[in-house]
C-alpha positions as CSV (number, residue, x, y, z in Angstrom):
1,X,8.3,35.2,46.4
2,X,4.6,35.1,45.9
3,X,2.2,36.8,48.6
4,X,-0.3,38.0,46.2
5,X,-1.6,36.9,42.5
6,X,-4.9,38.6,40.6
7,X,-6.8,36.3,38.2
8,X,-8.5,38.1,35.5
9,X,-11.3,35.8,34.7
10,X,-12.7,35.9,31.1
11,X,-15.6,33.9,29.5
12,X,-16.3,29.9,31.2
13,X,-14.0,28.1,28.7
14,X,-11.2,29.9,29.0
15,X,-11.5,30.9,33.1
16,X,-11.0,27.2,34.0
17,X,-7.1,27.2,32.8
18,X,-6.9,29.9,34.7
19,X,-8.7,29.3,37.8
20,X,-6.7,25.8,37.9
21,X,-3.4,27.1,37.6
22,X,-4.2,30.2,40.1
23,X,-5.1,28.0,42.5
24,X,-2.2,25.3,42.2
25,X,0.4,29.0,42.1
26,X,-1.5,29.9,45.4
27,X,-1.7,26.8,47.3
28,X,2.0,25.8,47.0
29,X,3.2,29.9,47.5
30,X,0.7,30.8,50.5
31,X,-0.2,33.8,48.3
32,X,-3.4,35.3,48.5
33,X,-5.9,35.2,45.7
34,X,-7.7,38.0,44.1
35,X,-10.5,36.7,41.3
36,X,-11.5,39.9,39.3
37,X,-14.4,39.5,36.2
38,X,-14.0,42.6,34.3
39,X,-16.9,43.3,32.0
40,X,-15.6,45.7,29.2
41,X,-18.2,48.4,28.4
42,X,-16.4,50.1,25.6
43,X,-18.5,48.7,23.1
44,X,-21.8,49.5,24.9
45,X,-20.4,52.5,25.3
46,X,-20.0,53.8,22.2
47,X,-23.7,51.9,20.8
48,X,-25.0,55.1,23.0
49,X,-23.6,57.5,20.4
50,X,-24.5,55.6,17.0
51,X,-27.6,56.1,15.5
52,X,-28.6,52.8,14.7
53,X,-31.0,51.7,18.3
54,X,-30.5,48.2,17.1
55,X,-26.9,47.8,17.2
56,X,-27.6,49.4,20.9
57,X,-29.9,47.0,22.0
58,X,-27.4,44.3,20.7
59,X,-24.8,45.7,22.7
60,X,-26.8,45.9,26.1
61,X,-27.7,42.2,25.4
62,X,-24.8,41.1,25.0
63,X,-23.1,42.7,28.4
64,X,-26.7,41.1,30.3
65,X,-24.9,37.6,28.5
66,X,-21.3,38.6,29.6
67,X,-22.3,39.3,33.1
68,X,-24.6,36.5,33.5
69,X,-21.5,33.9,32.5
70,X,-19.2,35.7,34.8
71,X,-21.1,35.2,37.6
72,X,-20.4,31.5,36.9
73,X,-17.1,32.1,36.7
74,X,-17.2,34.0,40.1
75,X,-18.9,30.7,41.9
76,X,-16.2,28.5,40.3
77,X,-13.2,30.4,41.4
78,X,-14.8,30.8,45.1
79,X,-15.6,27.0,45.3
80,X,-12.0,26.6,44.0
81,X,-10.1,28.5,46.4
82,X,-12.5,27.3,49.2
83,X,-12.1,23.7,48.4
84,X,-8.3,24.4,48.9
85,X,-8.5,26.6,51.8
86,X,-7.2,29.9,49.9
87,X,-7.5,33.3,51.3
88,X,-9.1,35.2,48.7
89,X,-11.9,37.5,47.6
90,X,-13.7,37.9,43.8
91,X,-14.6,41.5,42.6
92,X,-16.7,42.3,39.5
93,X,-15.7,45.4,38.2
94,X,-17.1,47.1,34.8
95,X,-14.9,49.6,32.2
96,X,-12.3,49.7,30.3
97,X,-10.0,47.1,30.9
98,X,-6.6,49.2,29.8
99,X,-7.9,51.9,32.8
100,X,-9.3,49.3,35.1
101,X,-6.3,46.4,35.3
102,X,-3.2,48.7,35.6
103,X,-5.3,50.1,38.6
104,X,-5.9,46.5,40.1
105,X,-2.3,45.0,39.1
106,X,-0.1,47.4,41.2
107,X,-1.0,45.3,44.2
108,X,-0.6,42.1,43.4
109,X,3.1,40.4,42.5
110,X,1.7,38.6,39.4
111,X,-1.5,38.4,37.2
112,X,-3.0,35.7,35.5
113,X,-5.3,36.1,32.5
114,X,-6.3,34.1,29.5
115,X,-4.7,33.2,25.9
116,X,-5.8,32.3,23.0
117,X,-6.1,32.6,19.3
118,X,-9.9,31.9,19.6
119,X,-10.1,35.2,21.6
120,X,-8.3,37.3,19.5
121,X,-10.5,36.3,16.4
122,X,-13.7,36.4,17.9
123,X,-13.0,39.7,19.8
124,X,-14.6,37.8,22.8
125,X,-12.2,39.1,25.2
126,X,-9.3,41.7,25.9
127,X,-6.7,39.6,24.8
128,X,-5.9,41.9,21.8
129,X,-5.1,44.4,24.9
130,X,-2.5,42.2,26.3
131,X,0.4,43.4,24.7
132,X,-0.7,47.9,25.6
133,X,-1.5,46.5,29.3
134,X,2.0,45.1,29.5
135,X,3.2,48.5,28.4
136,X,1.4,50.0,30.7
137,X,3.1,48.9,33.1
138,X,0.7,45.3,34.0
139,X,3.5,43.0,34.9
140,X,5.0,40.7,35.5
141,X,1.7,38.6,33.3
142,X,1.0,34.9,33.2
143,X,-0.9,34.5,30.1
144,X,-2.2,30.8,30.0
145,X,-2.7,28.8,26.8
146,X,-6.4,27.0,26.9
147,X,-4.2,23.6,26.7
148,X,-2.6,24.4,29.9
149,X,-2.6,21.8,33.0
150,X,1.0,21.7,34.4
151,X,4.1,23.7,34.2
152,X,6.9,21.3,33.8
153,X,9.1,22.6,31.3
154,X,10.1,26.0,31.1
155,X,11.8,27.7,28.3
156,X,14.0,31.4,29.0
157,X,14.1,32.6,25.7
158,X,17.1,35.4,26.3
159,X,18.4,38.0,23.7
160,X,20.5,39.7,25.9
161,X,18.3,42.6,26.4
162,X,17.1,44.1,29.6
163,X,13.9,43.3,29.9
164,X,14.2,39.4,28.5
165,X,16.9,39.3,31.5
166,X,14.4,41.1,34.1
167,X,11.6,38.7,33.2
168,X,13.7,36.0,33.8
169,X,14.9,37.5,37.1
170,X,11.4,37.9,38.3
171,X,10.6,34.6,37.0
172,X,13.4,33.2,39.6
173,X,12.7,35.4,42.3
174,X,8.8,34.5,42.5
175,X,10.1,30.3,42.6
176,X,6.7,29.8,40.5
177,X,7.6,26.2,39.9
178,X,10.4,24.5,41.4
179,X,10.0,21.3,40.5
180,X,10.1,21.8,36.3
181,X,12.9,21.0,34.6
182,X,14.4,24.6,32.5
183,X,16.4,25.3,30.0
184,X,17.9,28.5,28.6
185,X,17.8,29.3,25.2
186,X,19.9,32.0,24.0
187,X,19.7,33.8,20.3
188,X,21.1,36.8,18.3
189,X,22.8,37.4,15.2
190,X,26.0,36.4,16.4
191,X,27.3,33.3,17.7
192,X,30.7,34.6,19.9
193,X,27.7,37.6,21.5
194,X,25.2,34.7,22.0
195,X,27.3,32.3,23.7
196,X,29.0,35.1,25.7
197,X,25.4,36.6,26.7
198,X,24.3,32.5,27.3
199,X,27.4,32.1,30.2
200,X,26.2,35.5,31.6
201,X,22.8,34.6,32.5
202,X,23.3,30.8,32.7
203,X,26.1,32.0,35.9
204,X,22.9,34.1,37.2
205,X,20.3,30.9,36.8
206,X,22.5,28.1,38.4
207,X,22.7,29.4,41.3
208,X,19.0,29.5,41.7
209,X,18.4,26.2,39.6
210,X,19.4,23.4,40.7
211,X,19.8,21.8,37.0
212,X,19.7,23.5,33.8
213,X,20.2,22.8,30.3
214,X,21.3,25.3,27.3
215,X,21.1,26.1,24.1
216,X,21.9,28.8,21.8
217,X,20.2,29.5,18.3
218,X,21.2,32.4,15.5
219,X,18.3,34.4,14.4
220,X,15.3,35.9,15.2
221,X,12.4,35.4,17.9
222,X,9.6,35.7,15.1
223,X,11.2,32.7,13.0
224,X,12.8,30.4,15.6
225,X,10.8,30.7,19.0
226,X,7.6,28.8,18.1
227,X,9.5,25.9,16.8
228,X,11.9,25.8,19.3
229,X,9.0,25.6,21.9
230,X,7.6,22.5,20.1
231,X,10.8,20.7,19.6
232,X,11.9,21.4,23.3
233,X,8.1,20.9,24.1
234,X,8.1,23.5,26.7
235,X,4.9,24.4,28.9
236,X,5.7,27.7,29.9
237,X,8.0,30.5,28.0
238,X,9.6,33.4,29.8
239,X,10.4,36.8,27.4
240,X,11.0,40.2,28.2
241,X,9.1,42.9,26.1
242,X,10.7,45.9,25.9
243,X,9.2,49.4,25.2
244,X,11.8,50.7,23.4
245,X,13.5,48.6,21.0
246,X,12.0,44.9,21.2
247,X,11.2,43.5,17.4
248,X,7.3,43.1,19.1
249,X,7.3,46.9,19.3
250,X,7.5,46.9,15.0
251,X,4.3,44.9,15.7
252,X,0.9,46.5,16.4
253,X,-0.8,45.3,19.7
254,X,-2.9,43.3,18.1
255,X,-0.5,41.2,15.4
256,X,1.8,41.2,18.5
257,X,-0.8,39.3,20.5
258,X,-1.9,36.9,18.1
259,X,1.9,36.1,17.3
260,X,1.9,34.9,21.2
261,X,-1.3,33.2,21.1
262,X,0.0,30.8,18.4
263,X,2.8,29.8,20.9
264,X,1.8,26.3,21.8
265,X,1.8,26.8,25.7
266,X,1.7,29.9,28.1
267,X,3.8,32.5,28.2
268,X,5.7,34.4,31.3
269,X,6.2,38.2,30.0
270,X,8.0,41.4,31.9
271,X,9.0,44.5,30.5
C-alpha cells in the first residue's frame, strides 16, 4: 500500500504532470504528500573556483531564476493538495540532488519526479541523474512523461530477471491504479524460456489482477520496448533495472536516461 509519496518538483512546465498525478495517487491511497523543490547548486558551485567572474555571475542569476519559479511551483502544489484535502507539507531544499534525494526518499514508499527529453537536452533539470539515483538506491520512482494525464494502461515489460520481477511486485503491492487495464509482456532470446518465465509471473499477477492480457516477444528491450508501448498504447511501463547485469548498465547514465525519455508515456522503475 501507499502511506507516503515524495514529489520532486522541477521547473513550472514540467511540475504540473507531476503535481496532477501526485495528487490523484494520494487522494485515492490516503497517503501523505511530501512536495520537495530541490535547487541544484553544483554548477554555482563550481563558477566559485573558475576564473572567469562572468560565468559566476551567470550562475548566481540563474539559481535567483530557479528559485524564483520554484516558489511557484511550491504555491501550486499547496493549493493542489489543499483543494483536495491532502495531508502534506513542501520543503525547499538546496545541493546536490544525488546527496540530497536518497536522503529524502528512504521515507517515503514512492517518488515522483519529471521526464522528459527536453530536460535532458537542455540540462534544465536532474533528469540525466535519474538513472545513478535509482542506483542509489531512490526507488521504487515514478518518472512521468510531460504528456501524462491518466494511467489506464499499464505495460510489465518482464525479462525474467530479479529486479524486472521486484518492480512488478512493488508495482502490485502499492495498488497504484486499480482500475487500468494491464498486460504482461514477456521477452528473451528464447521462446520455450520466455513463455515459461511469462506463466511464472502471469500465476503471480492474476491473483492480484483481476484481468490480464499477455504477450511474449523475442529480442531485446532496446529494439522492441518503445514500439511495443505504441502499438499496445500503454500509459505507464513497469521495468526493473538491475545493477549488476541489466543491458541499461552497458549504458552510461545519461544515454540510459534519454533512452527512457523517448518512451512515449511514464515509466514505473525498481532495482
Amino acid at each position: 500500500m501507499l502511506t507516503s509519496v515524495l514529489l520532486h518538483l522541477d521547473d513550472t512546465r514540467q511540475a504540473d504532470p507531476v503535481i496532477r498525478l501526485g495528487v490523484d495517487l494520494a487522494s485515492r491511497t490516503g497517503a501523505r504528500v511530501r512536495g520537495l523543490t530541490l535547487c541544484d547548486t553544483r554548477r554555482t558551485e563550481a563558477a566559485l573556483h573558475c576564473e572567469s567572474a562572468v560565468y559566476a555571475v551567470m550562475e548566481q542569476n540563474k539559481q535567483l531564476m530557479t528559485e524564483r519559479n520554484q516558489e511557484v511551483i511550491r504555491a501550486d502544489l499547496s493549493q493542489a493538495c489543499l483543494n483536495a484535502g491532502l495531508n502534506f507539507d513542501v520543503r525547499r531544499i538546496s545541493g546536490d540532488p544525488l546527496s540530497v534525494l536518497p536522503q529524502e526518499a528512504r521515507y517515503h514508499d514512492l517518488m515522483l519526479t519529471s521526464m522528459s527529453a527536453e530536460s535532458v537536452a537542455k540540462q534544465r533539470t536532474i533528469a540525466a541523474d535519474l538513472y545513478d539515483l535509482m542506483r542509489r538506491g531512490v526507488q521504487p520512482m515514478l518518472m512521468v512523461s510531460p504528456a501524462a494525464q491518466h494511467i489506464d494502461r499499464v505495460l510489465f515489460a518482464f525479462d525474467g530477471s530479479e529486479a524486472s520481477g521486484r518492480a512488478i511486485r512493488l508495482f502490485l503491492n502499492q495498488k497504484l491504479f486499480p482500475q487500468a487495464d494491464y498486460r504482461l509482456w514477456a521477452l528473451g532470446p528464447n521462446e520455450a524460456e520466455v513463455r515459461q518465465k511469462l506463466r511464472e509471473m502471469a500465476d503471480y499477477c492474476a491473483s492480484r489482477i483481476d484481468e490480464l492480457e499477455t504477450g511474449i516477444a523475442l529480442g531485446s528491450f532496446q529494439r522492441l520496448l518503445k514500439p511495443y508501448v505504441e502499438q499496445w498504447q500503454a500509459d505507464l511501463v513497469v521495468l526493473g533495472i538491475n545493477k549488476e547485469t541489466d543491458w541499461l548498465r552497458k549504458l552510461s547514465g545519461r544515454q540510459a536516461l534519454g533512452w527512457l525519455t523517448r518512451l512515449p508515456c511514464s515509466v514505473y522503475a525498481a532495482v
